[in-house]
N, CA, C and O atoms as CSV, one atom per row, in Angstrom:
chain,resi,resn,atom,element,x,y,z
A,1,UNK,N,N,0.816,-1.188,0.000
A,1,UNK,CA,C,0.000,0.000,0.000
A,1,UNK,C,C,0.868,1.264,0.000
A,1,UNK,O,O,0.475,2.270,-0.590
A,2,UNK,N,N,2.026,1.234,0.642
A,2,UNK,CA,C,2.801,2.740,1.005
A,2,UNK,C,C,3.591,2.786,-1.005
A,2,UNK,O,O,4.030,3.828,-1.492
A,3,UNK,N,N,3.578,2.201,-1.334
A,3,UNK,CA,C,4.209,1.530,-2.601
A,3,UNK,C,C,3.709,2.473,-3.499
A,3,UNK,O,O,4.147,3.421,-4.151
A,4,UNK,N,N,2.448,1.796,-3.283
A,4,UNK,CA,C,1.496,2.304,-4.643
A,4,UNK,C,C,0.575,3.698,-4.031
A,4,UNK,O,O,-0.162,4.212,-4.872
A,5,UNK,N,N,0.575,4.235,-2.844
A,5,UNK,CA,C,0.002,5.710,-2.585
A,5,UNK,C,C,1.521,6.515,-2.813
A,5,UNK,O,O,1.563,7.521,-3.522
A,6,UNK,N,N,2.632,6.030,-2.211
A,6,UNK,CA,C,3.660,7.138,-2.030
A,6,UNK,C,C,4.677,6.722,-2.609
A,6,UNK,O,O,5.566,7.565,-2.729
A,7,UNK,N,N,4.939,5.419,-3.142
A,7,UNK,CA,C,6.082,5.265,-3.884
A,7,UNK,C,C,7.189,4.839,-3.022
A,7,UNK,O,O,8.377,5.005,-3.301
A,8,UNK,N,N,6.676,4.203,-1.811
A,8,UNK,CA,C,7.742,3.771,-0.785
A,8,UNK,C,C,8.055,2.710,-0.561
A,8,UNK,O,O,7.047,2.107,-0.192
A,9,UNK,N,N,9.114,1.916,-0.562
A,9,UNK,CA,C,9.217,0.380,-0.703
A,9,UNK,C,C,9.072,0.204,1.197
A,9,UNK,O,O,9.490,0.948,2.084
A,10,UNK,N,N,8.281,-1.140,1.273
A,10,UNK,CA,C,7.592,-1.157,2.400
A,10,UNK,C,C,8.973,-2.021,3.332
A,10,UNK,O,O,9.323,-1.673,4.460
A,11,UNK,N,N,9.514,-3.021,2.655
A,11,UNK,CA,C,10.299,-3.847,3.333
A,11,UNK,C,C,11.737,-2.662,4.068
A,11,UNK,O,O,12.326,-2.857,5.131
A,12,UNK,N,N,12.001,-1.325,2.950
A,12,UNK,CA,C,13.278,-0.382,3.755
A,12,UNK,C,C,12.846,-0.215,5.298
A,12,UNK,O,O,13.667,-0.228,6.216
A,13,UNK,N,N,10.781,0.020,5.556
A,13,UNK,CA,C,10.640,0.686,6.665
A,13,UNK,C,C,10.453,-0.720,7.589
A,13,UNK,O,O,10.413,-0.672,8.819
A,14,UNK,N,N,10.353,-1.863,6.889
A,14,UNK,CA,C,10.395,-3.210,8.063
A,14,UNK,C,C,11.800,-3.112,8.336
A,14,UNK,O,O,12.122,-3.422,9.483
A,15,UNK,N,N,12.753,-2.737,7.519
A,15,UNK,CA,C,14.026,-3.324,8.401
A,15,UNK,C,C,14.668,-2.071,9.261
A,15,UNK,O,O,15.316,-2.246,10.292
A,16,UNK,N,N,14.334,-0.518,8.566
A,16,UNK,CA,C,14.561,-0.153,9.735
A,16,UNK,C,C,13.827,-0.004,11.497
A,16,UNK,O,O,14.255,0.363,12.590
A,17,UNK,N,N,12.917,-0.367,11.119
A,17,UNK,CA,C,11.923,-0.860,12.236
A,17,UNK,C,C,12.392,-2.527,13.214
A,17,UNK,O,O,11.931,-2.891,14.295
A,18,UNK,N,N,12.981,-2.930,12.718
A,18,UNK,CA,C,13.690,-4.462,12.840
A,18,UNK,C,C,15.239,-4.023,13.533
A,18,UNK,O,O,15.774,-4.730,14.387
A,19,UNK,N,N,15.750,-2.953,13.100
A,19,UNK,CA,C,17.291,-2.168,13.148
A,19,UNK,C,C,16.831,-1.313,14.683
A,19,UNK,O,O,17.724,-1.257,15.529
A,20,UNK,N,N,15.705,-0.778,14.971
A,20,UNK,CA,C,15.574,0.061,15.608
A,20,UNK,C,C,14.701,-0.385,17.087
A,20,UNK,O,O,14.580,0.347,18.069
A,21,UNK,N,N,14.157,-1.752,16.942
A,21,UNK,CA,C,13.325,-2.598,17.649
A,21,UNK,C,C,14.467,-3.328,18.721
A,21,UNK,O,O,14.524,-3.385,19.949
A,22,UNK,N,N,15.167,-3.747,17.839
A,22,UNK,CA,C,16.654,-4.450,18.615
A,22,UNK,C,C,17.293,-3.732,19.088
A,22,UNK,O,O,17.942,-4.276,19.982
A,23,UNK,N,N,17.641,-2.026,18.919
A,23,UNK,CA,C,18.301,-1.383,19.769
A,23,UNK,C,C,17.472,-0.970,20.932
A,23,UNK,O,O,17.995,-0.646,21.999
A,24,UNK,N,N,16.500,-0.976,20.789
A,24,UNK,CA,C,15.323,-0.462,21.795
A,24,UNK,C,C,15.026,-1.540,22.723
A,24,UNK,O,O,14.820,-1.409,23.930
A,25,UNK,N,N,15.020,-2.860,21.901
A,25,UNK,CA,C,15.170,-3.998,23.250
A,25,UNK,C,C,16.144,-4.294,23.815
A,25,UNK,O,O,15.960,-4.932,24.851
A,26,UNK,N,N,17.568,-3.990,23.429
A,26,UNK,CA,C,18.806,-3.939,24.147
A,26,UNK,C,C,18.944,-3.204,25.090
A,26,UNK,O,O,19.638,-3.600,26.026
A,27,UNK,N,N,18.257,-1.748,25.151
A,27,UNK,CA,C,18.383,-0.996,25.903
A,27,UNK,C,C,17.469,-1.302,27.315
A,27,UNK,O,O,16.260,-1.487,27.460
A,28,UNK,N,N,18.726,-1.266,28.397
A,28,UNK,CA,C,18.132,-1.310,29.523
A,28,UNK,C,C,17.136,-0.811,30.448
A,28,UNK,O,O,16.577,-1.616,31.192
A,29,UNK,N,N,16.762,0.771,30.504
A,29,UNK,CA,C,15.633,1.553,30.297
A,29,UNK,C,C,14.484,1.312,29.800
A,29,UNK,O,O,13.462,1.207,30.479
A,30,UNK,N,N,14.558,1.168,28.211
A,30,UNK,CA,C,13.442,0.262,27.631
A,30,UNK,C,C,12.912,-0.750,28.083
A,30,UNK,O,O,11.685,-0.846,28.071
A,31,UNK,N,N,13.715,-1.747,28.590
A,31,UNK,CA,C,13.368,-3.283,29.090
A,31,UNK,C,C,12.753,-2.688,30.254
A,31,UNK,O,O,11.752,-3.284,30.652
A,32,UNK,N,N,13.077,-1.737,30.849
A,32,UNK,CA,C,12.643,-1.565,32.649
A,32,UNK,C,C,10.933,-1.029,32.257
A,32,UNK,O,O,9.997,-1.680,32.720
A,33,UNK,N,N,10.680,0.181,31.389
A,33,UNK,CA,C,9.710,0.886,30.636
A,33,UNK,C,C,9.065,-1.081,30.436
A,33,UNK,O,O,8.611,-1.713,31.390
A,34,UNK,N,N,9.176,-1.525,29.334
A,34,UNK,CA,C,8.284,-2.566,28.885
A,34,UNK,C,C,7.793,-3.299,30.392
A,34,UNK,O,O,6.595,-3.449,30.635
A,35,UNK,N,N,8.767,-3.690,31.268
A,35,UNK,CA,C,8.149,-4.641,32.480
A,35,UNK,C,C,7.183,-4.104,33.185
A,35,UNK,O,O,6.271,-4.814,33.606
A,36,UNK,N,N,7.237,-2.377,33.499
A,36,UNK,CA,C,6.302,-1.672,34.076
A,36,UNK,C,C,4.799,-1.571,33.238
A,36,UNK,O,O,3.671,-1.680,33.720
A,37,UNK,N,N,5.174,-1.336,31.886
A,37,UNK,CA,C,3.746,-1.730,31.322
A,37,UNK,C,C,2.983,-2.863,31.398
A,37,UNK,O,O,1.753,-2.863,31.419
A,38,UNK,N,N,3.652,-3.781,31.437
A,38,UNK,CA,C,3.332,-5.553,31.282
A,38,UNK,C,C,2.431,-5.880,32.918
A,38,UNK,O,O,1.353,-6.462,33.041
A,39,UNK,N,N,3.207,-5.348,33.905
A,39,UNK,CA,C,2.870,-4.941,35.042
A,39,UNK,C,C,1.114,-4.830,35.165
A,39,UNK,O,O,0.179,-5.574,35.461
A,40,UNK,N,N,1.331,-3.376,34.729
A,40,UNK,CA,C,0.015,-2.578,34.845
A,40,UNK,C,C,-1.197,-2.925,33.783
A,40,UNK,O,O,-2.329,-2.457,33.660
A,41,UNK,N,N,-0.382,-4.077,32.979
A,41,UNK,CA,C,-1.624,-4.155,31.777
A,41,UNK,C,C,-2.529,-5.439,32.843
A,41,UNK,O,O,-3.663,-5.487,33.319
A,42,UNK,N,N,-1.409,-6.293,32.871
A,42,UNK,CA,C,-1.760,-7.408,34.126
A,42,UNK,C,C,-2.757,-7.250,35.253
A,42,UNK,O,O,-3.804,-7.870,35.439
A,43,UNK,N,N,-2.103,-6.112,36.089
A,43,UNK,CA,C,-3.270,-5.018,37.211
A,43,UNK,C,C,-4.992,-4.941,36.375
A,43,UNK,O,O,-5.992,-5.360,36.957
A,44,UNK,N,N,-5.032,-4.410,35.137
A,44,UNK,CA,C,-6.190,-4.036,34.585
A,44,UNK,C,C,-6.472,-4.957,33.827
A,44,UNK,O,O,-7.634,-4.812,33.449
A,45,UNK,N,N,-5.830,-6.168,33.247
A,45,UNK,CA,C,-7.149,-7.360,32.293
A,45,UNK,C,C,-7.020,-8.306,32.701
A,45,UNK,O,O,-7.880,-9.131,32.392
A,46,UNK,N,N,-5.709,-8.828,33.773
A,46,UNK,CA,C,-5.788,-10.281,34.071
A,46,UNK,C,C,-4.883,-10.597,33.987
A,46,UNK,O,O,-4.099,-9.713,34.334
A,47,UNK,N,N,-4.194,-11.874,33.547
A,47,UNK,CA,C,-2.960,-12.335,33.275
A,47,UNK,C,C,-2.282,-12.375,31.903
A,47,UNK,O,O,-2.647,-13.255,31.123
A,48,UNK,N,N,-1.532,-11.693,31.609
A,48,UNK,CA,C,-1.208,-11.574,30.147
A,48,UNK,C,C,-0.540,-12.847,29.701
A,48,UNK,O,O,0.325,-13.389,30.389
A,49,UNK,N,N,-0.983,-13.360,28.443
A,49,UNK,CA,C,-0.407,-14.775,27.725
A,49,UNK,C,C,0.404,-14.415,27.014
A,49,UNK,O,O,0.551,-13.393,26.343
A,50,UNK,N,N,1.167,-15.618,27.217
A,50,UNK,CA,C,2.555,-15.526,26.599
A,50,UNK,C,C,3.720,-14.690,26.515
A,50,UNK,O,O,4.613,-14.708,25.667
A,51,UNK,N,N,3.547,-13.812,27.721
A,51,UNK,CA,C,4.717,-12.919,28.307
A,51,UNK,C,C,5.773,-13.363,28.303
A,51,UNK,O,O,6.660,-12.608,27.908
A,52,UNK,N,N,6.155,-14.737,28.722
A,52,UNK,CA,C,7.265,-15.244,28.618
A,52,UNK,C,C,7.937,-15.758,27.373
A,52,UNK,O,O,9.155,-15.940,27.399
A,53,UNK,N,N,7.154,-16.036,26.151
A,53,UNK,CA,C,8.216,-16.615,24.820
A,53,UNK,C,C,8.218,-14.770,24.505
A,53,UNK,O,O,9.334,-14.481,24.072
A,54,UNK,N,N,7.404,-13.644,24.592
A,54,UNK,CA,C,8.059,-12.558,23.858
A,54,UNK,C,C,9.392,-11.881,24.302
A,54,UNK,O,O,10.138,-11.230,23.571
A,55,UNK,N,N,9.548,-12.126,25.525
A,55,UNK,CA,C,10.723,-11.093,26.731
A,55,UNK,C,C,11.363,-12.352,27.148
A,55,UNK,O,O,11.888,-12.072,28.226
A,56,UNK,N,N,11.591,-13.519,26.892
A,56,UNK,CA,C,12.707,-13.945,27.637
A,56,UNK,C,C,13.494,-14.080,27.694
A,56,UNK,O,O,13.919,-14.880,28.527
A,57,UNK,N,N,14.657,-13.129,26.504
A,57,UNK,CA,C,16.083,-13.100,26.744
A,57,UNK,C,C,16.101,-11.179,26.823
A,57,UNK,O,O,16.817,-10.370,26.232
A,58,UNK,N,N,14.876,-10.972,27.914
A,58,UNK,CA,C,15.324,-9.487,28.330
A,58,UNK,C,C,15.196,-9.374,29.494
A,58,UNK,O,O,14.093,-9.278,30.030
A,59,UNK,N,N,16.335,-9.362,30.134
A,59,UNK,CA,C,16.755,-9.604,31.338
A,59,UNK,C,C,16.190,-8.245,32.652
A,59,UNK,O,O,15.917,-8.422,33.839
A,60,UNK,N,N,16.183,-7.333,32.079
A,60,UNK,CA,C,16.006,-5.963,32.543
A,60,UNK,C,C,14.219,-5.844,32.869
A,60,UNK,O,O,13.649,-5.433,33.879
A,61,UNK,N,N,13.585,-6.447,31.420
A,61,UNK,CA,C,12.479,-6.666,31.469
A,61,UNK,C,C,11.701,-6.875,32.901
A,61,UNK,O,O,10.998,-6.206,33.658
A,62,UNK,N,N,12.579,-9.017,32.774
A,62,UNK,CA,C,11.998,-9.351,34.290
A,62,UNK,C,C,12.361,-8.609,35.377
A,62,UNK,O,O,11.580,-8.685,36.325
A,63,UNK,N,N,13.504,-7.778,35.540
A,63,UNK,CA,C,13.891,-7.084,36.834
A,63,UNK,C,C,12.492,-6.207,37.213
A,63,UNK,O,O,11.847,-6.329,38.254
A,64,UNK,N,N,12.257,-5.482,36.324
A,64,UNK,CA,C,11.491,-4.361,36.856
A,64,UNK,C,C,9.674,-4.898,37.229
A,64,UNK,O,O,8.894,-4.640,38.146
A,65,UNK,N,N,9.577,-5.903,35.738
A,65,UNK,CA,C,7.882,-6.993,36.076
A,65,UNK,C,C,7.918,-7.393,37.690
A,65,UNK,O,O,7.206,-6.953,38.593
A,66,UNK,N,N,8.915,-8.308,37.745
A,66,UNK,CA,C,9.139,-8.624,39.298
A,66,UNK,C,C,9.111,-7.590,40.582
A,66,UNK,O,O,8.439,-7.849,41.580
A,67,UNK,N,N,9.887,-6.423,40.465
A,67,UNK,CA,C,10.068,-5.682,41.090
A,67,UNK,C,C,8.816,-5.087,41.665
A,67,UNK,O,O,8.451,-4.859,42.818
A,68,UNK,N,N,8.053,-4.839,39.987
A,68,UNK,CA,C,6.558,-4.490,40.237
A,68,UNK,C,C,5.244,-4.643,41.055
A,68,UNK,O,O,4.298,-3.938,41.408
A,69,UNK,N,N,5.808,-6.336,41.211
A,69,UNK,CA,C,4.940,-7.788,41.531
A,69,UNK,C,C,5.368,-7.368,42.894
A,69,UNK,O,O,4.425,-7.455,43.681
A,70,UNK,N,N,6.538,-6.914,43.476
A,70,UNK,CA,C,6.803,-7.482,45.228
A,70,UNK,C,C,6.323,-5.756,45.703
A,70,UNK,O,O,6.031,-5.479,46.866
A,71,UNK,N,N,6.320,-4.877,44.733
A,71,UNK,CA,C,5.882,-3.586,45.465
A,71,UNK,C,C,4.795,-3.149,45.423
A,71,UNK,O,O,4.445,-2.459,46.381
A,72,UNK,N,N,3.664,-3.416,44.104
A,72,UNK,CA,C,3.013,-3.261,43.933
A,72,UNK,C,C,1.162,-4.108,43.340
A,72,UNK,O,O,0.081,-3.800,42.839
A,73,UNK,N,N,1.920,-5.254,43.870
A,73,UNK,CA,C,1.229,-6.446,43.402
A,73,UNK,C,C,0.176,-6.961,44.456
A,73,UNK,O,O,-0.620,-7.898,44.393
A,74,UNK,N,N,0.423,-6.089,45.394
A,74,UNK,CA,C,-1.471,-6.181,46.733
A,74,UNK,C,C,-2.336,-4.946,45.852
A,74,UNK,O,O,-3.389,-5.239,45.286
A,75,UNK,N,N,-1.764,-3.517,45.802
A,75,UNK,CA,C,-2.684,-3.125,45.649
A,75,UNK,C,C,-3.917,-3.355,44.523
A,75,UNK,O,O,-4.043,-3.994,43.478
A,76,UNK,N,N,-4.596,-2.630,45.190
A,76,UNK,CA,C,-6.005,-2.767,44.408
A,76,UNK,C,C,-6.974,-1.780,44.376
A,76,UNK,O,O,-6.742,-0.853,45.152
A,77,UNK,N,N,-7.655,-1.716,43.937
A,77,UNK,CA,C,-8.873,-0.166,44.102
A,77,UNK,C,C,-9.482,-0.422,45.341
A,77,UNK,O,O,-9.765,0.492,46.114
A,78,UNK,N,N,-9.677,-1.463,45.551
A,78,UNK,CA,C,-10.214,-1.183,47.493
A,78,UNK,C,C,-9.313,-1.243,48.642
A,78,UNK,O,O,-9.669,-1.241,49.820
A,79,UNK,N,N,-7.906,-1.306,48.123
A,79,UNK,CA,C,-6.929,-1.222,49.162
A,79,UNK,C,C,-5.924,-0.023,48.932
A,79,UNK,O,O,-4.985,-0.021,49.729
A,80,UNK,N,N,-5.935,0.923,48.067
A,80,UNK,CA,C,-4.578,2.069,47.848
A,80,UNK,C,C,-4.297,2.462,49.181
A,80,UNK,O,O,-5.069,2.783,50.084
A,81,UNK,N,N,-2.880,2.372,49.148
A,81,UNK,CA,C,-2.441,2.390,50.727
A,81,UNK,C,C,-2.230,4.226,50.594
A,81,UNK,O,O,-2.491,4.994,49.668
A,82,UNK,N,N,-1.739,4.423,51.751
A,82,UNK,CA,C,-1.570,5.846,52.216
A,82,UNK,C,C,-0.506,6.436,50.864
A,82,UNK,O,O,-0.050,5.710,49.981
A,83,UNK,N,N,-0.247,8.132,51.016
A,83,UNK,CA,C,0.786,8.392,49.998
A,83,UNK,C,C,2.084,8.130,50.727
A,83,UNK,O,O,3.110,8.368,50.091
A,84,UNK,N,N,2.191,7.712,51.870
A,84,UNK,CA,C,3.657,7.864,52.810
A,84,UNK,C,C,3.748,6.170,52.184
A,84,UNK,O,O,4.707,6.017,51.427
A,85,UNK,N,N,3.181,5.342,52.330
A,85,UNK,CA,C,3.537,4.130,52.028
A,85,UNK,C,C,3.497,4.149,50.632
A,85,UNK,O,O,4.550,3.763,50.125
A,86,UNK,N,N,2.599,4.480,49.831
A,86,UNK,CA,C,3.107,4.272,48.575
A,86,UNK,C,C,4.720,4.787,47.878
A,86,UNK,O,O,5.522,4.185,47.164
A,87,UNK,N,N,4.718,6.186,48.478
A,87,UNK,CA,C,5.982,6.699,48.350
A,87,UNK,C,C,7.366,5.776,48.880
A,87,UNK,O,O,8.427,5.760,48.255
A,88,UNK,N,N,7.149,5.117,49.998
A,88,UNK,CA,C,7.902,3.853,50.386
A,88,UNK,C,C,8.065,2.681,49.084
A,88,UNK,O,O,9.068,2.024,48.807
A,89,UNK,N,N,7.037,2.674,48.566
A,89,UNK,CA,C,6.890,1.728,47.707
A,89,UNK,C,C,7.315,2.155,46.382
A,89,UNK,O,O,7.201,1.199,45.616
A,90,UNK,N,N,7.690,3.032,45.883
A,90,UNK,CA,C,8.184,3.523,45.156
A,90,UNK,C,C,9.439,3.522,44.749
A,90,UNK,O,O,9.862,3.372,43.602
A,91,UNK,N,N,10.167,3.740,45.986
A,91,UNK,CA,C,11.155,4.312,46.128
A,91,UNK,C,C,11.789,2.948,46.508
A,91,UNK,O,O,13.005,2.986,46.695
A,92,UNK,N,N,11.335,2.065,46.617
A,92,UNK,CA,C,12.255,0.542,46.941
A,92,UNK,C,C,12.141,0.390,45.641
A,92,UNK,O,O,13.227,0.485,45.069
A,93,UNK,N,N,10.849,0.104,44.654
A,93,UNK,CA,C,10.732,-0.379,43.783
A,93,UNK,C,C,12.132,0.135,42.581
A,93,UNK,O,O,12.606,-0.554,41.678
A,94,UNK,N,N,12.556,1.702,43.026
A,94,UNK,CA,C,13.507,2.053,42.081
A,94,UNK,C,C,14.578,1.666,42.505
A,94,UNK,O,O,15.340,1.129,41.700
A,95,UNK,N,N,14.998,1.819,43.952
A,95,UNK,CA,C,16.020,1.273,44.598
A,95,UNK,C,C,16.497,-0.369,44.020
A,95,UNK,O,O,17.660,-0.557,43.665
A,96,UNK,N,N,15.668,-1.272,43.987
A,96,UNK,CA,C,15.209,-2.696,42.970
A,96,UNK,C,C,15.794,-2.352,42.011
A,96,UNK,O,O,16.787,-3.079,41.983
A,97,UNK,N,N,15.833,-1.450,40.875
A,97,UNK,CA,C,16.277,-1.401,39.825
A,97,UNK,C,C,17.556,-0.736,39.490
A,97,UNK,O,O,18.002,-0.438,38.381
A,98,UNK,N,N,18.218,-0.508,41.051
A,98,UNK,CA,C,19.452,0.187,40.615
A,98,UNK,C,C,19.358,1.635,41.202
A,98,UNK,O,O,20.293,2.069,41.875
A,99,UNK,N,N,18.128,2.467,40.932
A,99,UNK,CA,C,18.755,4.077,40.873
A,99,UNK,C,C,18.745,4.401,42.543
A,99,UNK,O,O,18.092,3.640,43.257
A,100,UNK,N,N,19.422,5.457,43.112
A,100,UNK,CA,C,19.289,6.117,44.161
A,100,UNK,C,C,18.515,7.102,44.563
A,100,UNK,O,O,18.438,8.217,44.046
A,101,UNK,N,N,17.823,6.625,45.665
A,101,UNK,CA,C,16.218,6.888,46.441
A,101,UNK,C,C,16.620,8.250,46.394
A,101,UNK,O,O,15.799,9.014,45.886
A,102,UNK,N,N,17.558,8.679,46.753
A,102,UNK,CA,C,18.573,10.574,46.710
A,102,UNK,C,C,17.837,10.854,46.212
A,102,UNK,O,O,16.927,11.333,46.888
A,103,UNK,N,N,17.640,10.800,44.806
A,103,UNK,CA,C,17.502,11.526,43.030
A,103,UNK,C,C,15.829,12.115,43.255
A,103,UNK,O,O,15.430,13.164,42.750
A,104,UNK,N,N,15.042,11.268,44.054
A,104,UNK,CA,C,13.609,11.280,43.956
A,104,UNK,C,C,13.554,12.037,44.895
A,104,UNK,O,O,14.218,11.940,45.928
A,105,UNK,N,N,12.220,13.427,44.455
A,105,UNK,CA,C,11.573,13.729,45.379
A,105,UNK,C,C,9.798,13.572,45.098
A,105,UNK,O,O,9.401,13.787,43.953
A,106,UNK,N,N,9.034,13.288,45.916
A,106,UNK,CA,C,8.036,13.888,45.560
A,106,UNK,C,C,7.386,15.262,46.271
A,106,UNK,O,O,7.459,15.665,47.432
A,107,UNK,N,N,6.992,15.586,45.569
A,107,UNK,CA,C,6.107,17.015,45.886
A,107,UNK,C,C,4.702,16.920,45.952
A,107,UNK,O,O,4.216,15.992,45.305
A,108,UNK,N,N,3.780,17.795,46.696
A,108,UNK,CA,C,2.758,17.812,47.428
A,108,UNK,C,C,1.897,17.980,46.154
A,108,UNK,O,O,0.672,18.064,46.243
């Protein structure tokens, strides 16, 4: 279709999309970003299938899914804990992934 409206060969934009997918899943950030979504999609529909054959040689991935699971994996809409504990919970959860609790503040 991009071919014949614009004259664009479709397979240049699969491979740079293929070129740019692999640097984006290499990246450690990214992997942390994807586990937190996977997370929260989980929280809101249920158990997501087949999480494991798409992410399992992304190591960063499971750090942060997991991380998610031990900090944030009670709550629920009839339980949101206080902001002092969530902020606790936060702040381990990043601590989990490496960064220093220092860096974070929250504001009122």
């Amino acid at each position: 279709m991009l071919k014949e409206n614009y004259g664009i060969e479709s397979t240049l934009h699969i491979g740079l999309l293929r070129d740019n997918t692999c640097e984006y899943l290499n990246n450690k950030e990214s992997q942390y970003t994807e586990g937190i979504i996977s997370f929260e999609c989980e929280k809101l529909i249920g158990k997501v299938n087949d999480i494991k054959e798409t992410t399992i040689n992304m190591p960063f991935f499971w750090e942060a899914y997991n991380s998610a699971h031990k900090h944030f994996g009670k709550y629920s809409f009839q339980s949101i804990p206080s902001s002092f504990k969530y902020e606790e919970d936060v702040l381990s959860f990043l601590g989990d992934l490496g960064y220093q609790k220092k860096y974070f503040v929250f504001y009122p």
